[in-house]
One Martini backbone bead per residue (centre of mass of N, CA, C, O) as a GRO file, in nm:
protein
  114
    1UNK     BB    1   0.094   0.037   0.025
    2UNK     BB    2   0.038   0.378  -0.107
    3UNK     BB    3   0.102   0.722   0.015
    4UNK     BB    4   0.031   1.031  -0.170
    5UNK     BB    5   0.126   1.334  -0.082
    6UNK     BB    6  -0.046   1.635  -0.168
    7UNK     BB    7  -0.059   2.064  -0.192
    8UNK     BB    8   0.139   2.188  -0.072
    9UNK     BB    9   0.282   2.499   0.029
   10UNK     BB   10   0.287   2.864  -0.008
   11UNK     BB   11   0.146   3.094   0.205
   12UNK     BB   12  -0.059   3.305   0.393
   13UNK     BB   13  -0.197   3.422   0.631
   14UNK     BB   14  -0.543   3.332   0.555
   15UNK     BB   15  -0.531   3.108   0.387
   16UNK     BB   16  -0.551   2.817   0.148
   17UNK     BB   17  -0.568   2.437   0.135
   18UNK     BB   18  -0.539   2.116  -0.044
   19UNK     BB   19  -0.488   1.808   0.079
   20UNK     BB   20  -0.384   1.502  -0.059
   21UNK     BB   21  -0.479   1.134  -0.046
   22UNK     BB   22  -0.309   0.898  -0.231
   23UNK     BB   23  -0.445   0.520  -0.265
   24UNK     BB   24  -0.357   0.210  -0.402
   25UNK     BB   25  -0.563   0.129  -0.280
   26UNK     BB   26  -0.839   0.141  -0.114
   27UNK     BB   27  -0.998   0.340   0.045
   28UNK     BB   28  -1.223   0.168   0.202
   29UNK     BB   29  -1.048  -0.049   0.321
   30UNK     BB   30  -1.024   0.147   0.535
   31UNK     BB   31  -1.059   0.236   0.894
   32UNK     BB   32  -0.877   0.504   0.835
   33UNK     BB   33  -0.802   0.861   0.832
   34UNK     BB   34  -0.516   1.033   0.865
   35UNK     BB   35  -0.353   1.358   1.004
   36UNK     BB   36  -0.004   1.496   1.024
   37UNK     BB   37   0.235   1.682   1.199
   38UNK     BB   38   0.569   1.835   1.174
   39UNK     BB   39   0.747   2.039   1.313
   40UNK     BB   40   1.026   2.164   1.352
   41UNK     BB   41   1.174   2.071   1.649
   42UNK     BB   42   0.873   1.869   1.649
   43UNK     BB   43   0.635   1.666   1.712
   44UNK     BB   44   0.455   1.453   1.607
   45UNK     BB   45   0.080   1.580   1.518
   46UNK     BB   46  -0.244   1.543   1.548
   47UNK     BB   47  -0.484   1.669   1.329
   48UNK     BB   48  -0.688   1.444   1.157
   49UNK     BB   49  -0.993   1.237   1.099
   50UNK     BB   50  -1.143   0.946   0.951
   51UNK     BB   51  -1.377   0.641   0.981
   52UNK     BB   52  -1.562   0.766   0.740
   53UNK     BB   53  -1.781   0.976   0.609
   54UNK     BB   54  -1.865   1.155   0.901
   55UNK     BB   55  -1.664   1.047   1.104
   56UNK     BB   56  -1.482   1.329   1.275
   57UNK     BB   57  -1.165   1.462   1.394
   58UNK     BB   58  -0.993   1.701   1.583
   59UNK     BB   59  -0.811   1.943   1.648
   60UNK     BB   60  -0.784   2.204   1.810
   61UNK     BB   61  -0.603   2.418   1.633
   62UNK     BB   62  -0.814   2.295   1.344
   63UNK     BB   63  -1.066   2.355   1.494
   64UNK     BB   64  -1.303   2.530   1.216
   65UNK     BB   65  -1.046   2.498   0.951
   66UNK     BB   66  -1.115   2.206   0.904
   67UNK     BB   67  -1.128   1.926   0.676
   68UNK     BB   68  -1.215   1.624   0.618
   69UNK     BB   69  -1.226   1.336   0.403
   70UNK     BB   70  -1.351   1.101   0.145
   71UNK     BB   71  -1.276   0.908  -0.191
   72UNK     BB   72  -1.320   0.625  -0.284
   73UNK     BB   73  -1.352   0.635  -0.571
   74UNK     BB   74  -1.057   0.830  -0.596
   75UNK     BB   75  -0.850   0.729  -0.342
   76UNK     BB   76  -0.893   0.936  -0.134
   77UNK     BB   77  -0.781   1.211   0.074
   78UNK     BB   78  -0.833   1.530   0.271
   79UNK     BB   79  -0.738   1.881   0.342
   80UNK     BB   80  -0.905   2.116   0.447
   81UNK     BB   81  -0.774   2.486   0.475
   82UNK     BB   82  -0.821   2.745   0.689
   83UNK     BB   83  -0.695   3.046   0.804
   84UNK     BB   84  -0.417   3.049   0.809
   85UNK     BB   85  -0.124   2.973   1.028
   86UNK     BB   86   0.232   2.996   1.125
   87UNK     BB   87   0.128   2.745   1.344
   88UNK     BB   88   0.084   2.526   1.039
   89UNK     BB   89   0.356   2.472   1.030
   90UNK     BB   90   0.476   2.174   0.824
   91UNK     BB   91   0.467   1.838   0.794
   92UNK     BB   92   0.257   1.645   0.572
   93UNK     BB   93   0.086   1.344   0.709
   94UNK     BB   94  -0.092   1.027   0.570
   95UNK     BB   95  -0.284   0.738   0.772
   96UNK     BB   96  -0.349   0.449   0.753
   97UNK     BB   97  -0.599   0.189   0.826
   98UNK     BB   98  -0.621  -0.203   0.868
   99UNK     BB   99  -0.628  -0.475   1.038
  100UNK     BB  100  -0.350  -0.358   1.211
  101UNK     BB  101  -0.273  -0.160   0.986
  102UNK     BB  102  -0.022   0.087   0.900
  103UNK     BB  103  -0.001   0.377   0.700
  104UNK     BB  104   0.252   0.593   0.503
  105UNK     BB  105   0.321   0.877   0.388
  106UNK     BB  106   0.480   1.105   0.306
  107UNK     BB  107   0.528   1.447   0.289
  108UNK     BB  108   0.389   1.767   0.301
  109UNK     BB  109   0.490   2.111   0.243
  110UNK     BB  110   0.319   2.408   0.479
  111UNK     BB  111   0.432   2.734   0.501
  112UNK     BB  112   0.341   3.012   0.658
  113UNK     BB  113   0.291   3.347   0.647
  114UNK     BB  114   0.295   3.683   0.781
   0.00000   0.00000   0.00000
């Protein structure tokens, strides 16, 4: 299984960005679908998940200004970031599991300047 993060640039803070998770598998296969992000000299923390396609968590700091989502039909999982803010700054990565396996995709490199 692969997945491919894309999506990432540099943008001005409240700006926004839509970040795409291509997987080899079936979308639909995973049950669940989760983006995490690292700044640099900083623990990766999670950002938000799927585990269907209405069960949505996010993070506090993400809550109301982000959306996670997922297109079973074209392998897809997204995520709409708004109003970004300099501390949005960070490598994503997303994430699936099924059956007790857990994938990592690439990361995708997220700028925010104020």
């Amino acid at each position: 299984v692969q997945l491919q993060a894309s999506g990432g640039g540099s943008v001005q803070a409240g700006g926004s960005l839509r970040l795409s998770c291509a997987s080899s598998a079936s979308m639909s296969s995973f049950n669940w679908v989760a983006w995490y992000r690292q700044a640099q000299g900083k623990e990766r923390e999670f950002v938000a998940s799927i585990a269907s396609l209405t069960s949505t968590k996010y993070a506090d700091s993400v809550e109301g200004r982000s959306t996670i989502s997922r297109d079973n039909e074209k392998n897809t999982a997204y995520l709409q970031m708004n109003s970004l803010k300099p501390e949005d700054t960070g490598v994503y990565y997303c994430t699936a599991g099924r059956r007790g396996d857990v994938y990592w995709g690439q990361g995708t490199q997220v700028t925010v300047s104020s």
